[in-house]
C-alpha positions as CSV (number, residue, x, y, z in Angstrom):
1,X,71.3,-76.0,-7.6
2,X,67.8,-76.8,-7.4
3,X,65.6,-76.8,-10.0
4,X,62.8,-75.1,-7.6
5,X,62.1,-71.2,-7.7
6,X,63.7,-69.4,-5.2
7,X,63.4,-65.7,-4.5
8,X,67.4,-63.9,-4.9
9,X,67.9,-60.8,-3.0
10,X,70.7,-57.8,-3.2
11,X,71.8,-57.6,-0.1
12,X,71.9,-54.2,0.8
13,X,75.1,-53.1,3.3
14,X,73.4,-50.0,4.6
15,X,70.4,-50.0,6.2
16,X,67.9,-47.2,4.9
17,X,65.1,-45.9,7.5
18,X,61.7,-45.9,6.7
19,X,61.9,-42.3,5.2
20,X,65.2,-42.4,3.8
21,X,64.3,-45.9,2.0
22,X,61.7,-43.7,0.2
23,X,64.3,-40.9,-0.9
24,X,66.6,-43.6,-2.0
25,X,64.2,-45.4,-4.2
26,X,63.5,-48.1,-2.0
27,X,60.6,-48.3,-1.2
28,X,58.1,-51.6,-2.4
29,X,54.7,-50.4,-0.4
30,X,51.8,-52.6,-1.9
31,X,49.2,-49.8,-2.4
32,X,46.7,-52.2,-4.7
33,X,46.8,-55.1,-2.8
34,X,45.5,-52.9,0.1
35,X,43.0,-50.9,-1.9
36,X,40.3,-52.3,0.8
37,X,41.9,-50.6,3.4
38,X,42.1,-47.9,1.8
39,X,38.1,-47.7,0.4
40,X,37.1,-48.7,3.5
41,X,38.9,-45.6,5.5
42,X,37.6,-43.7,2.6
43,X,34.0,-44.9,3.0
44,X,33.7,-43.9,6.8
45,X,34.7,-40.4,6.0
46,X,32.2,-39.9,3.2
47,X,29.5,-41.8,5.0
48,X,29.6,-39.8,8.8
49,X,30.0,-36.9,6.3
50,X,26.7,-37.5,4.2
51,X,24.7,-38.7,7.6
52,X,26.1,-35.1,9.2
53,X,24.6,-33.6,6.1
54,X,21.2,-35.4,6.2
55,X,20.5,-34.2,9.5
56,X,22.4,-30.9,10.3
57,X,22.8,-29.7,6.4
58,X,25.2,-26.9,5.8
59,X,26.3,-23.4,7.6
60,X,25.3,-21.5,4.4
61,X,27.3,-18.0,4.5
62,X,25.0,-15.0,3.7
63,X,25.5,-15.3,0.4
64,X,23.8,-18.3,0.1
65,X,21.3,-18.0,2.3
66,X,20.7,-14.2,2.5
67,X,20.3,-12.1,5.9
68,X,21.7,-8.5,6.3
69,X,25.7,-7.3,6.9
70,X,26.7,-4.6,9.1
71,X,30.6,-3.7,9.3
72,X,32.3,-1.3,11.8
73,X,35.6,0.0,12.5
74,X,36.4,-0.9,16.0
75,X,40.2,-1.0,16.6
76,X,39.9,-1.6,19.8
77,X,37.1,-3.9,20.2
78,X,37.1,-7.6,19.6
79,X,35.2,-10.1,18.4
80,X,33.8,-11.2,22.0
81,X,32.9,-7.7,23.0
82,X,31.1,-7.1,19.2
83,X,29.6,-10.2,19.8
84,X,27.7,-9.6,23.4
85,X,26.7,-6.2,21.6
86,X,24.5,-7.9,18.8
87,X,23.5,-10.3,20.9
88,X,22.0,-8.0,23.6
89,X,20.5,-5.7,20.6
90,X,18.4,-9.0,19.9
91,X,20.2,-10.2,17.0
92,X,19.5,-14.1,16.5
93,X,22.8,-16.4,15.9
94,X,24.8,-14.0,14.1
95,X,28.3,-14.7,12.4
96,X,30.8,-12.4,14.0
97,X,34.0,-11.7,11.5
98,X,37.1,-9.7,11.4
99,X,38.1,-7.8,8.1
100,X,41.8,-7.1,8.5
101,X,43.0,-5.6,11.5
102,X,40.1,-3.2,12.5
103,X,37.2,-4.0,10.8
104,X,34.3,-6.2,11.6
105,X,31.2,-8.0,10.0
106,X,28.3,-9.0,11.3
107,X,25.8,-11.2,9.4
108,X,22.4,-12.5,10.5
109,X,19.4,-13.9,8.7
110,X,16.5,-11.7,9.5
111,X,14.4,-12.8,6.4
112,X,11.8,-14.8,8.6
113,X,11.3,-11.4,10.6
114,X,8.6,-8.8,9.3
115,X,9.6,-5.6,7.3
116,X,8.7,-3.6,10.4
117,X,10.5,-5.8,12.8
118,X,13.5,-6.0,10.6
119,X,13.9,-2.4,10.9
120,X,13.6,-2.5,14.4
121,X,16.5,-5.2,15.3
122,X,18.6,-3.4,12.6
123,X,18.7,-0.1,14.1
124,X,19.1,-1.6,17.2
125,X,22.4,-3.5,16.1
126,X,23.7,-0.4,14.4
127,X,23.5,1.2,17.9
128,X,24.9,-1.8,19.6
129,X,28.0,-1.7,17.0
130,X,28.3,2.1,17.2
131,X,28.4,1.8,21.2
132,X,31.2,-0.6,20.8
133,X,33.0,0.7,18.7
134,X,33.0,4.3,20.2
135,X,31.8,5.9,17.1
136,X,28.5,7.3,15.5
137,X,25.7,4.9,14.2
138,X,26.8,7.2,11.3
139,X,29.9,5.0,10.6
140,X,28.3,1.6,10.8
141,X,27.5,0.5,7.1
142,X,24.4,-2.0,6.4
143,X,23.8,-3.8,3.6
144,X,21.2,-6.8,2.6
145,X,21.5,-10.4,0.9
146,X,18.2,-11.6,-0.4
147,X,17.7,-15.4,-1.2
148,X,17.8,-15.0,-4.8
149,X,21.2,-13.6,-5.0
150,X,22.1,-16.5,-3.1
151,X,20.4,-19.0,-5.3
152,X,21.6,-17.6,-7.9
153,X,25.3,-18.0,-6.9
154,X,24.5,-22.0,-6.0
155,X,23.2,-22.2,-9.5
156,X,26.6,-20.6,-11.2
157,X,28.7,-22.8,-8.5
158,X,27.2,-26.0,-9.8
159,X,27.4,-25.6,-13.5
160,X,31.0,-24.0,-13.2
161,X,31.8,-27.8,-11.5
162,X,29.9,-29.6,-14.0
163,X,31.9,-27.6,-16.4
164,X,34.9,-28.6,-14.8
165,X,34.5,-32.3,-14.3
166,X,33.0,-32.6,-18.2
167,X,36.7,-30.8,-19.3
168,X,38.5,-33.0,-17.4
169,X,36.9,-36.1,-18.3
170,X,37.6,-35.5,-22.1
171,X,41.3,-34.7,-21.6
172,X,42.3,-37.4,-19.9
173,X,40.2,-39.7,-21.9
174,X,42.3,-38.2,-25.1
175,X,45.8,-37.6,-23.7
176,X,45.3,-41.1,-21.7
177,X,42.3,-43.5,-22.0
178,X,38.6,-43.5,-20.9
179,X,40.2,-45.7,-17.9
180,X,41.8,-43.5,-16.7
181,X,39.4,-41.0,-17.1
182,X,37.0,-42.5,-15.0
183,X,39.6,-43.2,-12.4
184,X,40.3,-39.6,-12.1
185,X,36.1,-38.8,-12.0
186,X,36.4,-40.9,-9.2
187,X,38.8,-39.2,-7.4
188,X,37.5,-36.4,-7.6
189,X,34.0,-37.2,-6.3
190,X,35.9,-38.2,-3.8
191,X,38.0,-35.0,-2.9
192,X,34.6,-33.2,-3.2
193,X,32.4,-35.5,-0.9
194,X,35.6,-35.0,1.9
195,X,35.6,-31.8,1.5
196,X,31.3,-31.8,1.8
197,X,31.2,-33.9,4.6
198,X,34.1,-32.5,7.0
199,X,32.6,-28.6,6.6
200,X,28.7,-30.3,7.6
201,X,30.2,-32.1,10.4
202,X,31.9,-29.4,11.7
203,X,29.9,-27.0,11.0
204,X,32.3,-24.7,8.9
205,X,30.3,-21.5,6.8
206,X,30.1,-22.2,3.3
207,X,30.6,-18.6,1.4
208,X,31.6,-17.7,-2.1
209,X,35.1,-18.2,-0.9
210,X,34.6,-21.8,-0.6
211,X,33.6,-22.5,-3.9
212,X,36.5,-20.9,-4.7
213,X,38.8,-23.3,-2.8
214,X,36.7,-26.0,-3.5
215,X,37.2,-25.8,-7.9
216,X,41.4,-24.8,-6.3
217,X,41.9,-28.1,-4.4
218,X,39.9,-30.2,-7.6
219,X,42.7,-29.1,-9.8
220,X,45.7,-29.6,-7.5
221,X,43.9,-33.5,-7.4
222,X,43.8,-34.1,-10.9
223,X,47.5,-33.2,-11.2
224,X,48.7,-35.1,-8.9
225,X,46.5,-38.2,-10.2
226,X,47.7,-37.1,-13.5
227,X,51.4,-37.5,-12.6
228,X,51.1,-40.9,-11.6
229,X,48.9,-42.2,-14.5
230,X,51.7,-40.5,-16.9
231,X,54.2,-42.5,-14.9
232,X,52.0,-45.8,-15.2
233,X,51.3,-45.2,-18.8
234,X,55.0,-45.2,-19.3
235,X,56.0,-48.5,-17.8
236,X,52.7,-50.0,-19.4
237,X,55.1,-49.3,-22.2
238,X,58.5,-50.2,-20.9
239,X,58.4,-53.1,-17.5
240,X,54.9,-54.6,-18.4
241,X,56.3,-55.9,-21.6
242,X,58.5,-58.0,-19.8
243,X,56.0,-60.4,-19.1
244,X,57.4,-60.7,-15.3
245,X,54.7,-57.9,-13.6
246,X,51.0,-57.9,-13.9
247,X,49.0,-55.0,-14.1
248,X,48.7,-54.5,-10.6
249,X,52.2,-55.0,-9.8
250,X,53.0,-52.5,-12.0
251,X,50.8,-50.1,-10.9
252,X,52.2,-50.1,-7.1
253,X,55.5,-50.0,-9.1
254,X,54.5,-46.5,-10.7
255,X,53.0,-45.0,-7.4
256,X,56.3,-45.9,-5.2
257,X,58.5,-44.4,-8.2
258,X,56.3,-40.9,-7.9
259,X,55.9,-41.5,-4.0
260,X,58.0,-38.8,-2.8
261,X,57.0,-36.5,-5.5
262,X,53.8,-36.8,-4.3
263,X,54.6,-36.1,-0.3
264,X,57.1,-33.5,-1.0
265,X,54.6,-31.7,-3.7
266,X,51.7,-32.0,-1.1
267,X,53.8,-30.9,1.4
268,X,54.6,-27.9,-0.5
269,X,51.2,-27.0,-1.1
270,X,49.7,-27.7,2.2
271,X,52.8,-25.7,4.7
272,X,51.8,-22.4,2.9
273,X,48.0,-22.1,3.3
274,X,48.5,-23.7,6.9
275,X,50.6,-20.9,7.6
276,X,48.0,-18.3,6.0
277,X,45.4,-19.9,8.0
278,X,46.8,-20.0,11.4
279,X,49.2,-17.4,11.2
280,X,46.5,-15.1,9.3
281,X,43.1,-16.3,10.8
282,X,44.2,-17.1,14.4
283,X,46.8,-14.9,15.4
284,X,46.4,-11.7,13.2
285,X,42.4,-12.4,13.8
286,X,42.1,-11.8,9.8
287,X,38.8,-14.5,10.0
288,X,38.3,-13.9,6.4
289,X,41.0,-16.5,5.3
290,X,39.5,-18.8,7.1
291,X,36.9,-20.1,5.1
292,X,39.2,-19.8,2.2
293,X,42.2,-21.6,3.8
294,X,40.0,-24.5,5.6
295,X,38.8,-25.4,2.3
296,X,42.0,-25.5,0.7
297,X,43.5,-27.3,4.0
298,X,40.6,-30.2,4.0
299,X,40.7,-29.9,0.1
300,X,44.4,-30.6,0.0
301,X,44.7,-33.6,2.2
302,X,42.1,-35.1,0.7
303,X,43.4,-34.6,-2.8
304,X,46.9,-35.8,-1.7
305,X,45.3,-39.4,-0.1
306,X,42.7,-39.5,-3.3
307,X,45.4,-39.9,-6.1
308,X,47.6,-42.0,-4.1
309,X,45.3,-44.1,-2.5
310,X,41.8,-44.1,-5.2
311,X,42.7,-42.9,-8.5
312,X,45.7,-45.7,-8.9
313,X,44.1,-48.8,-7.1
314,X,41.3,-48.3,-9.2
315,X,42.6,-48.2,-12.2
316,X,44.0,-51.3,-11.8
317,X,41.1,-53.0,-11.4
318,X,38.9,-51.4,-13.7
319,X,42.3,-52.7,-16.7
320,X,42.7,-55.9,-14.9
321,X,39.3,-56.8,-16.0
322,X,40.6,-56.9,-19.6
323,X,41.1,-60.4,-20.6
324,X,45.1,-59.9,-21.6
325,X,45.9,-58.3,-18.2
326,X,43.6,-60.8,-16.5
327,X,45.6,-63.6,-18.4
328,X,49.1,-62.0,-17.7
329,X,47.9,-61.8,-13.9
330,X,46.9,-65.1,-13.6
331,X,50.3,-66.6,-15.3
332,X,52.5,-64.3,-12.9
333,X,50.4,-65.5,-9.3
334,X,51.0,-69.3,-10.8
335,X,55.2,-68.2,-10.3
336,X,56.4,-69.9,-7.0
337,X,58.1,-66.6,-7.0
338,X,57.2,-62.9,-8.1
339,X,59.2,-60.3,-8.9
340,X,58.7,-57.0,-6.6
341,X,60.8,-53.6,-8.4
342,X,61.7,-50.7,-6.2
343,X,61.9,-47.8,-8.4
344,X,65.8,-48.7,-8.3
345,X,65.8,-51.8,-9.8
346,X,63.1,-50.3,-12.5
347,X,65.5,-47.8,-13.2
348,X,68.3,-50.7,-13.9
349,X,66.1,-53.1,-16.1
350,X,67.7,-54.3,-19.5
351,X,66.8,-53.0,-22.9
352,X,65.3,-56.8,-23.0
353,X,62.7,-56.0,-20.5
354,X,64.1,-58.7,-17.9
355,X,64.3,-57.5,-14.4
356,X,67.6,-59.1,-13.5
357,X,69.9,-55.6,-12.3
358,X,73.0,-54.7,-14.3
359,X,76.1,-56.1,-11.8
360,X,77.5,-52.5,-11.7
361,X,78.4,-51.4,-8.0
362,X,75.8,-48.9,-8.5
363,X,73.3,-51.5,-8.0
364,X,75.7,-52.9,-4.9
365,X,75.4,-49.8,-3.3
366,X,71.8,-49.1,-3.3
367,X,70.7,-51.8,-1.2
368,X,67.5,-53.6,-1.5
369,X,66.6,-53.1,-5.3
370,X,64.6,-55.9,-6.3
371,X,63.9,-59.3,-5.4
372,X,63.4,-61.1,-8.5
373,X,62.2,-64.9,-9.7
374,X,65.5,-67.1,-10.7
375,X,65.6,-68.5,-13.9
376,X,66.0,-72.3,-13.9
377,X,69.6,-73.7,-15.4
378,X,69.3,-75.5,-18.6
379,X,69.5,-79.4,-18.3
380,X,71.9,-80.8,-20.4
């Protein structure tokens, strides 16, 4: 035998597709080495979506903005036909909605007309509605938004998130590190610049609703991001010692061993508010979800990609600064050959810390486990 490195393989007698390699434990996918990729695809998104909100800004909700409601019951109207009405009543870019089944909203911002004129266009949009609706301008309610209520509920939104990220900064930086902590910040940001930037460019209303989902889908991130950085704080523990991994290795280690947690958790969330929004918003016409379940839909993705593919990468190299894992990854990249562990061949390490798999047929019949460094023979 040579005295060279060479790179030993389990041969695996049943090939695994891409899915079910991940199901079986299988998988190696190098999510730190292509952390550029993945900041970069991030970096487009958040850019576009900051221009978009440099020149267009947001579609503030009345709430935010202030203007004046008026609701109807019109079972068999829709929201074209309510919509012509308003508009031929002179009623400038109004938001048509429907409440349930039967009901709908109609906002406007009137605030730049006078007091007298403002009492003109509203009685004539209260006829309008009343006409098609087939009812009495009796029946149609009206109610007004001015712009300190809405300021008011931008000032409570932001200090409820600054709240937030404050909490979360000091849990993790107690239950885990400061790290990590920052990692997590980070991810965040990012899940709330998506979110930000997708709504301006397309032009989504931002209601109270919103904020809601917004502060939802920031949670749902941090416990995803919080699964994995238990994970990697456990093997910092267990495989790192080994002396075989760096830091980085180890990380993409973690992330493919709570890989299909991840998909099958996000898919899990993600189904359910689809459902609620296209089943709920598009088909039963129930509009109101929608601004509730885009959030959550935009919010979700975005948290899903953010832990996987920002929080981790990160973290590894805001650690692999430190001089002992900037040692330990400079001695394992001088190795002719590196170990790579599928979550498999984690699971079968020895007590010693040496990823060389038990010979147990187990380890036969999973395939692919690990490809690991040989150790030279002794020379006698």
């Amino acid at each position: 035998m040579s005295d060279n490195n060479v790179v030993k393989t389990i041969e695996e007698p049943r090939r695994y597709g891409r899915f079910a390699r991940l199901y079986h434990g299988l998988t190696t996918v190098d999510f730190v080495g292509r952390r550029r990729t993945w900041f970069t695809m991030s970096l487009i998104v958040i850019v576009l979506g900051m221009g978009s909100l440099a020149i267009r800004g947001f579609n503030l909700g009345i709430d935010f903005r202030g203007g004046s409601s008026w609701e109807v019951l019109a079972p068999h109207s829709s929201i074209t036909a309510v919509t012509h009405a308003v508009d031929a009543a002179g009623l400038s870019q109004p938001t048509v909605e429907k409440l349930g089944s039967k009901t709908y909203q109609v906002t406007a911002d009137l605030n730049s007309l006078s007091s007298a004129q403002q009492g003109v266009v509203t009685t004539r949009v209260v006829n309008a509605l009343a006409k098609v609706a087939g009812t009495s301008p009796n029946q149609v309610s009206t109610a007004s938004v001015g712009p300190t209520w809405g300021g008011q509920i931008t000032q409570r939104a932001l200090e409820a998130l600054i709240v937030f990220f404050i909490a979360v900064i000091a849990y993790i930086s107690l239950r885990f590190e400061p790290k990590m902590a920052v990692a997590a910040f980070a991810a965040m940001i990012h899940d709330l610049l998506v979110t930000v930037g997708v709504y301006s460019l397309f032009g989504f209303q931002i209601t109270p609703d919103t904020v809601i989902a917004v502060l939802t889908i920031l949670g749902y991130s941090l416990y995803d991001t919080v699964v994995v950085f238990d994970r990697i704080r456990d093997n910092t523990a267990g495989v790192l010692k080994s002396g075989e991994l760096s830091y980085a290795d180890m990380v993409n280690l973690s992330m493919n061993q709570t890989l299909a947690r991840s998909i099958n958790t996000s898919l899990v969330a993600i189904l359910p508010v689809l459902s609620v929004l296209i089943v709920g918003a598009y088909i039963l016409g129930a509009t109101t979800l929608q601004n509730y379940g885009l959030a959550l839909v935009v919010g979700l993705l975005s948290g899903a990609y953010s832990s996987i593919f920002i929080a981790s990468p990160l973290l590894s190299i805001l650690k692999e600064r430190e001089p002992r894992f900037r040692e330990l990854s400079q001695r394992v990249s001088q190795r002719a050959a590196r170990p790579v562990l599928t979550p498999v061949a984690a699971a079968m390490i020895t007590s010693e810390g040496s990823p060389t798999p038990r010979p147990t047929s187990a380890s036969r019949a999973k395939g692919p486990a690990i490809q690991a460094r040989a150790r030279k023979p002794k020379r006698r």
